[in-house]
C-alpha positions in Angstrom: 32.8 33.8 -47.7 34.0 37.6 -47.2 30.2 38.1 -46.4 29.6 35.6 -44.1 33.0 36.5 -41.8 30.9 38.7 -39.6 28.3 36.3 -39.2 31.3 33.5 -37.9 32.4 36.1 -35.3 29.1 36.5 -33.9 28.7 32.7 -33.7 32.2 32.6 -32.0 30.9 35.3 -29.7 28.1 33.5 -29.1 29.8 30.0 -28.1 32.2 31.7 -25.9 29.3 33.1 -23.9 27.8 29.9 -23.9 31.0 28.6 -21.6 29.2 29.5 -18.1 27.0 26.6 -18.7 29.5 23.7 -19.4 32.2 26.0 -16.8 29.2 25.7 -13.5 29.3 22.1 -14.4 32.7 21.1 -13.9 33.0 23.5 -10.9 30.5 21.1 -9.3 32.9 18.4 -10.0 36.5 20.2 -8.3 38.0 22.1 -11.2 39.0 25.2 -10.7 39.3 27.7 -13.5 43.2 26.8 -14.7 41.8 22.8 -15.2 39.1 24.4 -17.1 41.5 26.3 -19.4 43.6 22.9 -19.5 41.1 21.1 -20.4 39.7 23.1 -23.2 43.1 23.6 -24.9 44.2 19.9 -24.7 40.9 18.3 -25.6 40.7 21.0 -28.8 44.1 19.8 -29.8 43.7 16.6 -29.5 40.2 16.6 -31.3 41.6 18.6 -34.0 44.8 16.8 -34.4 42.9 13.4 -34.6 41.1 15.2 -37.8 44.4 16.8 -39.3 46.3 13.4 -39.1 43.0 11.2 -40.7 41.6 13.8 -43.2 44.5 16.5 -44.1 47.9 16.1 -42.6 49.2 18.6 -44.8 47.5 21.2 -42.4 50.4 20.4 -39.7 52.8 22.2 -41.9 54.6 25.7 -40.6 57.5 27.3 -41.4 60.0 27.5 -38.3 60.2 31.3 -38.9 56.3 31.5 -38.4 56.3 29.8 -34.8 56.4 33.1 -33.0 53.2 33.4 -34.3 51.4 30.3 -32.6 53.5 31.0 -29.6 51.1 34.8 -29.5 47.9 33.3 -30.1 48.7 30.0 -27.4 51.2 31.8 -24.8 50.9 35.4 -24.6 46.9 35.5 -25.4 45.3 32.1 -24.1 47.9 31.2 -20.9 48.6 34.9 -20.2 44.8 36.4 -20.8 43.4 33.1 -18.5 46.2 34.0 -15.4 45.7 37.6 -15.7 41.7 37.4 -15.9 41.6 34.7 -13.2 44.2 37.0 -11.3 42.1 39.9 -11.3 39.0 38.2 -10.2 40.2 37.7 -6.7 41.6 40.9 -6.6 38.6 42.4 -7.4 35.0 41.3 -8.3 33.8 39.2 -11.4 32.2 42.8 -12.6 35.4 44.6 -12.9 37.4 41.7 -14.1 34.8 41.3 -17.0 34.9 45.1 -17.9 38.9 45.1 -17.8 39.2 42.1 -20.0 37.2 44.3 -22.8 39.3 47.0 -23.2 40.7 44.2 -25.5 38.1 45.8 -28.7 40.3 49.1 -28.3 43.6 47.5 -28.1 42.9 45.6 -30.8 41.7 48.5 -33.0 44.4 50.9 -31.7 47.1 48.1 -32.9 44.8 47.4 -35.7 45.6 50.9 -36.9 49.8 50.9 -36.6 50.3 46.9 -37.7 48.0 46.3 -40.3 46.9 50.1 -41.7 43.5 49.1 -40.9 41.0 52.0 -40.8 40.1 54.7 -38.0 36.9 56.5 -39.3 34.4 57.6 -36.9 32.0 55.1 -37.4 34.4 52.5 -36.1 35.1 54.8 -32.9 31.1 55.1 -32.4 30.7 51.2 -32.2 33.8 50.7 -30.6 32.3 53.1 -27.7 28.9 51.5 -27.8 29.9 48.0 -27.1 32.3 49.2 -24.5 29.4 51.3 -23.0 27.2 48.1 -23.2 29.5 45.7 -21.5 30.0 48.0 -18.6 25.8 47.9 -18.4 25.7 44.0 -19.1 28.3 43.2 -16.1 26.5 45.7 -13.4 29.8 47.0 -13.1 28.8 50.3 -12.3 26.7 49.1 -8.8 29.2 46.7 -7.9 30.7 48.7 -5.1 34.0 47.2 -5.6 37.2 48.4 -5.5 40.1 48.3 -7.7 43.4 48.5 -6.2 46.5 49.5 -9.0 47.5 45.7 -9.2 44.0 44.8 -9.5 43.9 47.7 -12.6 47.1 46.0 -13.8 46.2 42.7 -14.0 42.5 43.3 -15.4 44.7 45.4 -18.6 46.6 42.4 -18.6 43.7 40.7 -19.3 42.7 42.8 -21.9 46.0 42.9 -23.6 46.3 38.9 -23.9 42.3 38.4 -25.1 43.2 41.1 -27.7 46.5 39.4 -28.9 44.6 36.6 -30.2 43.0 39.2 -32.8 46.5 40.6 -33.6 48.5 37.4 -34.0 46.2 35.2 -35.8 45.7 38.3 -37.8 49.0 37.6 -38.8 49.3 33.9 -39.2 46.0 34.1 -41.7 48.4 36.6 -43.8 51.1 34.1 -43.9 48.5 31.6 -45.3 47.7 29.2 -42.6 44.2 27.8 -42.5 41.6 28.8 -39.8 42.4 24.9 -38.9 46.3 24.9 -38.6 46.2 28.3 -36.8 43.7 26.7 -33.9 45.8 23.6 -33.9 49.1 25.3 -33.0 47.5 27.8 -30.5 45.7 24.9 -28.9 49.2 23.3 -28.3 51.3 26.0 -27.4 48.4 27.1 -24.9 48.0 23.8 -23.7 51.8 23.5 -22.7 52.3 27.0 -21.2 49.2 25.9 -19.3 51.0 23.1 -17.5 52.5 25.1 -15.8 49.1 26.2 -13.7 47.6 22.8 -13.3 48.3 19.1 -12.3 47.4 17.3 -14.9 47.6 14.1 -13.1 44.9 15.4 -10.3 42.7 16.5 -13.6 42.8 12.6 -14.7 41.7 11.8 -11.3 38.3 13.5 -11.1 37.8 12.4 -14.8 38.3 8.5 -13.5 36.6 9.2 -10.2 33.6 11.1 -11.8 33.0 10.2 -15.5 29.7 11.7 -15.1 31.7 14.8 -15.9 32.8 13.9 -20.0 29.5 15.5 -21.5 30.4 18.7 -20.2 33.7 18.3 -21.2 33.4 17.0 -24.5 31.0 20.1 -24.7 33.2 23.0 -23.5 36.1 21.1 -26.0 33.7 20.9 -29.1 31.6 24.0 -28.7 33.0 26.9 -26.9 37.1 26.0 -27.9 37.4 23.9 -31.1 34.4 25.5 -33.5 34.6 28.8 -31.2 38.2 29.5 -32.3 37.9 27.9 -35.8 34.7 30.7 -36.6 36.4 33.5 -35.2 39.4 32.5 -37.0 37.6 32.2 -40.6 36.0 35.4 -39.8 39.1 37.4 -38.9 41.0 36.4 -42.4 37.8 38.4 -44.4 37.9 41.4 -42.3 40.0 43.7 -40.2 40.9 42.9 -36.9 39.4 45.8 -34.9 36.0 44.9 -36.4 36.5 41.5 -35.5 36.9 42.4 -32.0 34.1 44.8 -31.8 31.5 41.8 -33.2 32.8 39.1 -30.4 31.8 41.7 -27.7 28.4 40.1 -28.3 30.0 37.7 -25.8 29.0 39.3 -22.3 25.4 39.5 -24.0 24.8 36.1 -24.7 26.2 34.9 -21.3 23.7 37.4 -19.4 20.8 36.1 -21.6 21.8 32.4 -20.7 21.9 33.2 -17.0 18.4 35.4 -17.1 17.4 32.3 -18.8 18.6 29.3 -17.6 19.6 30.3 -13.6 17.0 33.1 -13.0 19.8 35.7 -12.6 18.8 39.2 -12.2 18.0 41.4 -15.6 17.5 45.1 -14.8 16.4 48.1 -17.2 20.3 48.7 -17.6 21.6 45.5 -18.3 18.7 45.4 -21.2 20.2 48.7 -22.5 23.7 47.3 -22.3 22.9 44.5 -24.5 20.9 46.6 -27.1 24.2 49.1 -26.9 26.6 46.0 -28.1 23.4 44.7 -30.7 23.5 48.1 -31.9 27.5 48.0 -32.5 27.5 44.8 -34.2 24.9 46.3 -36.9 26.9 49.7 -37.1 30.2 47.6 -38.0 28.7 45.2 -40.2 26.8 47.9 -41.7 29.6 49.8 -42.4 31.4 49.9 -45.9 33.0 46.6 -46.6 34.6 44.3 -44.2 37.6 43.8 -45.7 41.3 43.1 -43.7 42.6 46.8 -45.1 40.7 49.7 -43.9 38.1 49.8 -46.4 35.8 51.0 -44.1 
């Protein structure tokens, strides 16, 4: 399994940047992006729960003394990522917002280094700078012309800080021995009720009843880019260290600007091609490096 981890956090990668499709969908239909988040987070929990309490309740065991770390990976990176992210976005332009939310690799590995004595050897810097270098290319961030004010700058670190929590906290409930499968019930359920506090969930019900049309892409966005998205990263992140981790899943930007050259005819220049072999070309350096394991064995 310790081999295949990087290969989960690709696929994770890969789901997550698969969210634009099912995310212009629902759009369509009246949700705006805190429904969206709603929506993934309840429908995930109640999926997964259904499975825990039919196939293997004993995964809905936790100590009391471990809830802070469910409360991270739910509150502080899920709720407060999603506000800060959306925040930022109309404060700035989708570009930016993108390019702040991953400074998370570098947080991640910074942390990485003081919490969990992972490694800091040059190779790790190198791809850490590539796929930093590549997601600036892959967003068109640098001929986006806009500007970012101090809250804006804020806000978008904010971002970063909450997407890179995940990494750090689930980091710490795999160590305590939870299961990829308990660790993304509990942060589906603490995210889903810090999320309530965004959204109406009674006006959500509403468009579902007045448009049930819109379940595919709901059921799709639940099954795909939350439940199995979160479960693979998960897996991957208890067989290797969390900076690495976070490094891989930067594959994310890529696979959401293939799908929209792809699928909406969006625009694919010379340099968002060289962004995306820049983050190909830090996934290989990582997994490439000596051993993935959690504890700086790099």
């Amino acid at each position: 399994m310790k081999k295949m981890a990087p290969l989960f956090v690709l696929l994770a990668g890969c789901l997550w940047g698969s969210m634009g499709i099912f995310v212009r969908g629902l759009n369509v239909y009246g949700f705006d992006s805190m429904d969206i988040v709603f929506l993934r987070v309840f429908g995930a929990m109640l999926v997964l729960g259904l499975w825990m309490l039919f196939f293997d309740r004993k995964k809905f065991r936790i100590r009391r003394k471990d809830i802070w770390c469910f409360i991270g990976t739910g509150v502080i990176s899920i709720v407060f990522f999603n506000y800060c992210y959306f925040s930022t976005i109309q404060l700035t332009s989708l570009s930016i917002a993108a390019i702040m939310l991953y400074t998370a690799p570098a947080i991640v590995t910074i942390l990485g280094i003081f919490l969990f004595k992972e490694s800091f050897r040059p190779v790790k810097i190198i791809a850490l700078l590539l796929a930093f270098a590549g997601c600036v290319l892959v967003t068109g961030v640098l001929t986006d012309g806009a500007v970012l004010t101090p809250i804006g700058m804020l806000l978008g670190l904010g971002s970063g800080f909450g997407y890179a929590m995940y990494s750090i906290f689930g980091r710490y409930a795999t160590e305590k021995g939870y299961t990829s499968v308990t660790i993304s019930f509990y942060t589906f359920l603490f995210g889903m009720a810090g999320t309530c506090f965004f959204v109406k969930p009674f006006a959500i019900t509403e468009i579902i009843r007045q448009h049930p049309s819109c379940m595919p892409l709901v059921l799709g966005l639940v099954l795909f880019n939350t439940l199995a998205a979160y479960i693979c990263y998960t897996i991957g992140l208890s067989y290797m260290e969390a900076g690495k981790a976070s490094i891989l899943a930067s594959v994310e930007p890529v696979v959401a600007s293939l799908i929209g050259f792809l699928l909406y005819k969006e625009n694919m220049d010379g340099m968002t091609l060289a962004g995306v072999v820049l983050v190909l070309v830090s996934a290989v350096i990582v997994n490439l490096s000596p051993a993935n394991q959690k504890s700086g064995e790099m």
